[in-house]
Legacy VTK file of the C-alpha trace (Angstrom):
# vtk DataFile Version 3.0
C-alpha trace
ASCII
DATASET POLYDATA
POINTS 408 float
-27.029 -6.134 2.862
-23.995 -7.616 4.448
-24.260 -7.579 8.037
-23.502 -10.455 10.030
-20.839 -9.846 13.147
-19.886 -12.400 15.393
-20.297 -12.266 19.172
-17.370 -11.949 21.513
-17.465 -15.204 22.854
-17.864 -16.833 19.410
-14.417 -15.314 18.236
-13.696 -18.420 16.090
-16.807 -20.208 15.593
-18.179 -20.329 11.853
-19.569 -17.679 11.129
-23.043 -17.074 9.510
-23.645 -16.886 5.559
-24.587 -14.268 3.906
-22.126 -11.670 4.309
-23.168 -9.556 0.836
-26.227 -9.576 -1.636
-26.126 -9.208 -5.099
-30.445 -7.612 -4.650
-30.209 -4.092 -4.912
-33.672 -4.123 -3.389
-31.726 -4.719 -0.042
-33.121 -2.434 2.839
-32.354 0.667 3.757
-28.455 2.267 4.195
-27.640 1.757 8.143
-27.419 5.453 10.475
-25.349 6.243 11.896
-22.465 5.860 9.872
-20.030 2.559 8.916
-17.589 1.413 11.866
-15.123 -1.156 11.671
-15.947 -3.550 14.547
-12.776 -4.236 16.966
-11.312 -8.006 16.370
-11.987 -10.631 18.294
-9.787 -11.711 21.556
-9.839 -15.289 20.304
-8.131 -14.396 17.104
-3.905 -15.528 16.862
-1.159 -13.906 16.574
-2.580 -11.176 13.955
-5.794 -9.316 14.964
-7.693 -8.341 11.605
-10.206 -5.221 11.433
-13.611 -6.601 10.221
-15.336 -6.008 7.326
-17.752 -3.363 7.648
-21.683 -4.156 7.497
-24.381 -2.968 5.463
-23.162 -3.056 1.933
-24.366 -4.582 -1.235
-21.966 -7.179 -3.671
-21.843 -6.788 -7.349
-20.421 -8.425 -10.296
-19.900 -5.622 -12.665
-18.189 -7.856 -15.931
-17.319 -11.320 -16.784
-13.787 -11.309 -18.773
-12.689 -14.616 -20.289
-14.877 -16.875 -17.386
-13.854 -14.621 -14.547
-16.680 -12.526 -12.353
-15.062 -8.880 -11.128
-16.939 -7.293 -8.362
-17.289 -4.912 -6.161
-18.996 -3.929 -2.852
-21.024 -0.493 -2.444
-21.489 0.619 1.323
-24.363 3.156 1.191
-24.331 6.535 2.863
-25.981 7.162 6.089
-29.771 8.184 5.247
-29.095 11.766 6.262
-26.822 12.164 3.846
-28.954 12.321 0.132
-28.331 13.146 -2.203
-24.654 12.029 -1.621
-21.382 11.912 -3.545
-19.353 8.699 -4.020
-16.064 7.402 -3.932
-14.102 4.515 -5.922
-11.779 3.222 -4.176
-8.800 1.281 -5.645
-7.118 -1.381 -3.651
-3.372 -1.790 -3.464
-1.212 -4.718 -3.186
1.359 -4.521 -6.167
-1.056 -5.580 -8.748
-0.704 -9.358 -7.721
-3.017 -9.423 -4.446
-4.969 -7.026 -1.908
-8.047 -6.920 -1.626
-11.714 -5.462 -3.064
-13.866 -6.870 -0.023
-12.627 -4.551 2.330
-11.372 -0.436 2.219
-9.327 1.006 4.405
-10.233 2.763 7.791
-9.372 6.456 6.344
-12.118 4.964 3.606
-14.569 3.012 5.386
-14.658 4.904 8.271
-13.754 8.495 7.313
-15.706 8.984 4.166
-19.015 7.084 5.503
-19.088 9.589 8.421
-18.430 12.292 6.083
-21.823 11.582 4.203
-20.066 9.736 0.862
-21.242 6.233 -0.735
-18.056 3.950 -0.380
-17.498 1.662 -3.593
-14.706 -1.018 -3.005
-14.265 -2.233 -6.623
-12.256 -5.357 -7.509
-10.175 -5.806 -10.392
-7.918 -9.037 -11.913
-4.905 -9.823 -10.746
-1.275 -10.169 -12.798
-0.054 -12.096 -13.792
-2.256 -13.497 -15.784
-3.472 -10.393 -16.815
-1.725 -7.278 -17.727
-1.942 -3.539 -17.152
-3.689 -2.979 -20.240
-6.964 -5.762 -18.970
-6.526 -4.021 -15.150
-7.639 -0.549 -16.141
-10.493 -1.507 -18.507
-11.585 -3.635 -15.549
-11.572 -0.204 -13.420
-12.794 2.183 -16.267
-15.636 -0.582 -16.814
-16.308 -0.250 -13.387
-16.493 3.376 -13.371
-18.862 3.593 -16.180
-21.163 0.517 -14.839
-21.317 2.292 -11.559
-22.572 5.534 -13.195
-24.962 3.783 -15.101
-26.079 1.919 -11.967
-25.968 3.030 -8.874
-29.384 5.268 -8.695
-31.096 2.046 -9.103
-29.077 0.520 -6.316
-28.967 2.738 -4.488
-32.367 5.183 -5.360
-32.385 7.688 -7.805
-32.272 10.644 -5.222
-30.047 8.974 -3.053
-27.030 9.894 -5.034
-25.241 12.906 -6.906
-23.698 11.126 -9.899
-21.076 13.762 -11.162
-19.539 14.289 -7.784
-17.494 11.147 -7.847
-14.009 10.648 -6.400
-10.988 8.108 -7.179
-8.994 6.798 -4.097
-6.016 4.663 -4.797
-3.008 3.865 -2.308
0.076 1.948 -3.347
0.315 0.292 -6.795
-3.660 0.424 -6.623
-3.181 5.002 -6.276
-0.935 4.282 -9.761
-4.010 1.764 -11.204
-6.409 5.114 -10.134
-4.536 7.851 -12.205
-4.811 5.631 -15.445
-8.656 5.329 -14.552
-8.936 9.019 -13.949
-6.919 9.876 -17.160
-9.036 7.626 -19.303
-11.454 9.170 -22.225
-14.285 6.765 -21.036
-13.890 8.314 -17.370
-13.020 12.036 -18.531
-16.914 11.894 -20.071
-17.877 12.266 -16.598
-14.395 13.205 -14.717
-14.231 12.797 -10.824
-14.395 16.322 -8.718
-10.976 14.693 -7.419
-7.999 12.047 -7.224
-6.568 11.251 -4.206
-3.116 9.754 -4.980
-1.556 7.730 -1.526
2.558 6.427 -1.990
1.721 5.101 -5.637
3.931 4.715 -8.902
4.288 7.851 -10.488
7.447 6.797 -13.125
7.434 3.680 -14.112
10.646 3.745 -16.399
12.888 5.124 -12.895
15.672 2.009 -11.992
13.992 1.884 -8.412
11.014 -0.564 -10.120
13.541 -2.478 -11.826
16.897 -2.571 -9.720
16.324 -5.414 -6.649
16.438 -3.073 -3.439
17.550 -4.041 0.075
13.752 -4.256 1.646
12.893 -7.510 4.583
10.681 -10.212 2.488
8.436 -12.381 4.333
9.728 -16.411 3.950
8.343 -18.677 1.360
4.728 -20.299 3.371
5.205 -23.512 0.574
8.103 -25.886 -0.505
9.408 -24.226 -3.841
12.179 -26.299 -6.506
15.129 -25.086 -5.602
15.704 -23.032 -8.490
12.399 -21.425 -7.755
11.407 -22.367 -11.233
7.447 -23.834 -10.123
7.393 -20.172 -9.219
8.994 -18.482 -12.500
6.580 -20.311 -14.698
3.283 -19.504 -12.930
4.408 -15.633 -13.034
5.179 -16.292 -16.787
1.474 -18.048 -17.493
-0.637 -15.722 -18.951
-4.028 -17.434 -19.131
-6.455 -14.575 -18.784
-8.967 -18.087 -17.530
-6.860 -18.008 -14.468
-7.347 -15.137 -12.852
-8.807 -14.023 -9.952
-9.832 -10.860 -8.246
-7.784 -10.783 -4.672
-5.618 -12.745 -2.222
-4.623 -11.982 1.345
-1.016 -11.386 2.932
1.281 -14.061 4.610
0.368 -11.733 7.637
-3.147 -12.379 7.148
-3.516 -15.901 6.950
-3.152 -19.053 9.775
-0.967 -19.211 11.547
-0.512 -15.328 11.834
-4.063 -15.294 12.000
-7.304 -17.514 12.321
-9.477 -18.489 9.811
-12.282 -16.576 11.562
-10.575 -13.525 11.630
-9.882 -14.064 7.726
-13.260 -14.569 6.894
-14.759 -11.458 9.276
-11.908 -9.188 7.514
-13.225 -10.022 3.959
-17.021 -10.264 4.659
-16.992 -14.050 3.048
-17.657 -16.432 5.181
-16.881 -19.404 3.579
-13.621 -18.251 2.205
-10.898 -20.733 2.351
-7.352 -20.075 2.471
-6.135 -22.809 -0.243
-2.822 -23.558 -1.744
-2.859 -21.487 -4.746
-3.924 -18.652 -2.175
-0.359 -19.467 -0.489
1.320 -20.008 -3.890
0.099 -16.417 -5.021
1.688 -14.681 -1.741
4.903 -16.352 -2.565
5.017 -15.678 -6.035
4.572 -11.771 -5.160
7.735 -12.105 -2.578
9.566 -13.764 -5.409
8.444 -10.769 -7.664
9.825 -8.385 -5.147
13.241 -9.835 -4.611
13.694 -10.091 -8.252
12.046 -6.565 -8.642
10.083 -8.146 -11.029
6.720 -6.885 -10.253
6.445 -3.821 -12.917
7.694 -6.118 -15.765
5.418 -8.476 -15.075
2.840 -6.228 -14.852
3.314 -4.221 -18.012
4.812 -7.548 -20.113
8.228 -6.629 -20.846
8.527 -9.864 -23.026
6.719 -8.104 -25.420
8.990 -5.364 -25.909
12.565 -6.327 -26.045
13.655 -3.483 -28.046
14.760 -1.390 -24.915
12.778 1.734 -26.806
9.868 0.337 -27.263
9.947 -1.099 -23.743
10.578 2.222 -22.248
7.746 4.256 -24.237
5.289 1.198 -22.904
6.625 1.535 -19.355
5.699 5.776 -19.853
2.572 4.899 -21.257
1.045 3.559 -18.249
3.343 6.666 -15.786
1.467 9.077 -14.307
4.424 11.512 -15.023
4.356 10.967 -18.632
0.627 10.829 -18.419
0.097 14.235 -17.388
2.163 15.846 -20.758
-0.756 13.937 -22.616
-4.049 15.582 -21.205
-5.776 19.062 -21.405
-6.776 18.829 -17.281
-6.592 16.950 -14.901
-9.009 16.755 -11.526
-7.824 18.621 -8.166
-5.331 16.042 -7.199
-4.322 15.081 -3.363
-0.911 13.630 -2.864
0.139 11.691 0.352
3.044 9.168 1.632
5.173 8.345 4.512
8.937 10.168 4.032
10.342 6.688 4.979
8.371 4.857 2.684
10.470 1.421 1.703
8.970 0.639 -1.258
7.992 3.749 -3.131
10.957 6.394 -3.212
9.586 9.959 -1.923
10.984 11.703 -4.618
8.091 9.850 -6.811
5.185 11.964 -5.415
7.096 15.214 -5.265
7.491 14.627 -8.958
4.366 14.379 -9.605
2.949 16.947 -7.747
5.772 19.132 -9.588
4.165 18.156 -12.837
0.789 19.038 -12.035
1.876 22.127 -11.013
3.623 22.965 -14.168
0.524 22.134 -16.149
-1.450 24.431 -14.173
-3.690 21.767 -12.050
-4.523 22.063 -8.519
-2.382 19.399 -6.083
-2.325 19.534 -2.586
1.082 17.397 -0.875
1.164 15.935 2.697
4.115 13.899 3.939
4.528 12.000 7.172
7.784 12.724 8.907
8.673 8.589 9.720
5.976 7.207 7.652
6.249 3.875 5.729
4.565 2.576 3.110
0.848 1.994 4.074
1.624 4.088 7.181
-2.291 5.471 7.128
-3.253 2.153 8.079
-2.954 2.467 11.496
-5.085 5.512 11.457
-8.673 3.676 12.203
-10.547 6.541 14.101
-11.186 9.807 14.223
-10.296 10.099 17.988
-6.735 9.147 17.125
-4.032 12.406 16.494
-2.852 10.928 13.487
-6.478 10.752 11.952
-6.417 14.361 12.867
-3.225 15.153 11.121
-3.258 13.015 8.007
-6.975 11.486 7.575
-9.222 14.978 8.145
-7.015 17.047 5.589
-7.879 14.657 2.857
-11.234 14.347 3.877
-11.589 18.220 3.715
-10.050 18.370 0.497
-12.098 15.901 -1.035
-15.139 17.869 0.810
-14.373 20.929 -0.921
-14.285 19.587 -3.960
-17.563 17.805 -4.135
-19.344 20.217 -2.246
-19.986 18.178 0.392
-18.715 20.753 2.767
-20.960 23.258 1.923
-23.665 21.016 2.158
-23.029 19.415 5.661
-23.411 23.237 6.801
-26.254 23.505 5.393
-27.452 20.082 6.775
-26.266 21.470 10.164
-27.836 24.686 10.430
-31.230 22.904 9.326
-31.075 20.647 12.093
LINES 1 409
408 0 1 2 3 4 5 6 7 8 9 10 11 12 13 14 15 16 17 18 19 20 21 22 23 24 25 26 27 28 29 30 31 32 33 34 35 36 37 38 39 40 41 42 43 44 45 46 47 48 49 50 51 52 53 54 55 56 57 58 59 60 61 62 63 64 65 66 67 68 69 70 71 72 73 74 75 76 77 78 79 80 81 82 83 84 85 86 87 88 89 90 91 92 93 94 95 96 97 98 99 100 101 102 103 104 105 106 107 108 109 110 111 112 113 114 115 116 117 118 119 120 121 122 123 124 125 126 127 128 129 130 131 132 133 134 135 136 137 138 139 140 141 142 143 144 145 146 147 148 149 150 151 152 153 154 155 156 157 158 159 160 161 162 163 164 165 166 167 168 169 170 171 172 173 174 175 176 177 178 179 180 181 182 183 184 185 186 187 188 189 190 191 192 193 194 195 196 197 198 199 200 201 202 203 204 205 206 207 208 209 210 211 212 213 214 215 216 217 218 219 220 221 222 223 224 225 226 227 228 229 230 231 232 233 234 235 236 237 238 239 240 241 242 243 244 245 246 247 248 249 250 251 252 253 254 255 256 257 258 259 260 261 262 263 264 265 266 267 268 269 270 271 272 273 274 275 276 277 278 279 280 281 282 283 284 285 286 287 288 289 290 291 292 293 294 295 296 297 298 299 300 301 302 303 304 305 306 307 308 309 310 311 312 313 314 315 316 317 318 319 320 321 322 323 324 325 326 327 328 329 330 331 332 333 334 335 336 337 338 339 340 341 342 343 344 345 346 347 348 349 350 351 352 353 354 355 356 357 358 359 360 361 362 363 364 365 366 367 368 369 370 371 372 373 374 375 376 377 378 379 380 381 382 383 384 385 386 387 388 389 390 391 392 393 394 395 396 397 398 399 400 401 402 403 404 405 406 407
């Protein structure tokens, strides 16, 4: 199990090894239930939450020389046998990060009596859409096949699964939910946080007045070093995740990098700094989405619209029987995801008959359940505990905690 934590005073000392296991023999699921630790005073400019203890790391497929993981943070003991959730990582399908959920994730769903599965998947551009979401519907089905040996066979309740995905990673979760692979065995729910929902609207593809971080590396100064690695498609090259400019030195230490991912030997290298600028270069040429869905191959503007549908969760929906109960959630001032998106969608379902549920921040921006980290705050109250209850509802778990109560 991962589940080294440094002391206070050791705030940027190295820390120990060891941070995950790949033994699913690994002892038993810590109680009470997973906290992020607070960062440490010594860290710079940019504290970073730390990664949660007590999980177990994976690799679930090997695709052209690459290893894809995932992490699996068991339930709290008292919770068995307990439903699961996949969570999909944002981060505009060039970086974010697999090692470590969310709060509203880590925190809200462990206390709530769910196994939390963090799963990674390659990164454009030198992969596509089309290699992303058989990473995640590979996941899916390894998981199923997997995780009552990991985690014991009575330990957890295989059908009531749920998919999580915020930003471009909420977007990545609908195609995993909509796939026949994943509909064998469909989750009890979707929750669907400030993602992509039409892919073929102008926003993706019209540059957009939003602040971009500056370049952290020297770049030609036609920026063409940078338009030829997002052009290199060499599946060999790929990798799994990659930090922000506002998570590496000198915005923040080392320390606090390697305690936020749960590696502790993880190294913040050129091509990790390369990567970040690349996706800034993406975003002021609002190139991200092309990229992404490889609009070189289609330059018949037809055939490049029906591909850019083909992967929408608007166009999507016109294509399936059902759908699962679906819970829809962004910030109303969201910069990078126009609000109209999600009322779209949730429009849609409704039309097909499907159950969606719609919560909107008045002043949110994008990611703006971030700063929601505990149950204590009023924002948790108002924005985390809803979903939660949905998702509850959904996979029982509700009824079950009350009956879990009452027997104590």
């Amino acid at each position: 199990m991962g589940s080294w934590a440094s002391k206070p005073d050791e705030a940027d000392q190295e820390p120990p090894r060891g941070a995950g296991s790949n033994d699913a023999s690994s002892s038993a699921a810590p109680d009470p239930p997973l906290a992020r630790t607070t960062s440490r005073p010594g860290d710079l400019l940019n504290p970073l939450p730390e990664c949660p203890p007590g999980f177990t790391e994976h690799i679930y497929k090997r695709a052209h020389g690459v290893d894809v993981p995932l992490r699996i943070w068991p339930a709290p003991a008292s919770y068995t046998p307990a439903p699961w959730v996949f969570w999909v990582h944002g981060g505009s399908y060039i970086g974010g990060k697999w090692s470590i959920p969310t709060a509203n994730v880590s925190v809200g769903f462990a206390a709530r009596g769910y196994h939390v599965v963090s799963v990674g998947h390659r990164l454009t551009p030198h992969v596509g859409v089309s290699e992303v979401i058989e990473d995640l519907v590979d996941a899916y089905v390894w998981l199923r096949a997997n995780l009552p040996s990991i985690l014991g066979n009575d330990k957890v309740s295989l059908d009531d699964s749920v998919i999580y995905g915020g930003s471009a990673g909420a977007t990545l979760a609908f195609n995993t939910a909509e796939s026949p692979r994943v509909r064998a065995h469909p989750p009890r729910a979707l929750v669907f946080l400030y993602g992509g929902v039409d892919l073929t609207d102008k926003w993706y593809h019209t540059p957009q007045d939003i602040p971009l971080p500056p370049y952290l590396l020297p770049h030609e100064a036609d920026e063409s070093d940078l338009e030829a690695w997002v052009m290199d498609r060499d599946a060999r090259k790929a990798i799994t995740q990659n930090p922000w400019d506002d998570e590496v030195p000198p915005k923040a230490s080392l320390a606090s990098l390697r305690r936020h991912l749960g590696i502790p030997d993880y190294e913040v290298t050129r091509e990790v700094l390369f990567r970040i600028d690349a996706a800034t270069y993406l975003t002021k040429k609002r190139r991200i989405t092309a990229t992404f869905v490889r609009k070189e191959r289609f330059p018949d503007p037809v055939e490049w619209h029906a591909e850019l549908a083909r992967w929408s969760p608007l166009f999507i929906a016109d294509t399936l029987d059902t759908f699962p109960p679906t819970y829809i959630m962004q910030g109303e001032a969201d910069e990078y995801v126009p609000l109209y998106e999600p009322k779209k969608l949730a429009h849609k379902l409704r039309e097909r008959g499907w159950e969606v549920v719609e919560k909107y921040a008045p002043g949110g921006r994008h990611c703006f359940d971030w700063a929601y980290t505990s149950p204590e705050q009023e924002g948790w109250k108002d924005y985390i505990d809803p979903l939660l209850d949905f998702v509850d509802e959904k996979t029982g778990r509700r009824g079950r905690a009350g009956q879990e109560a009452a027997a104590a």
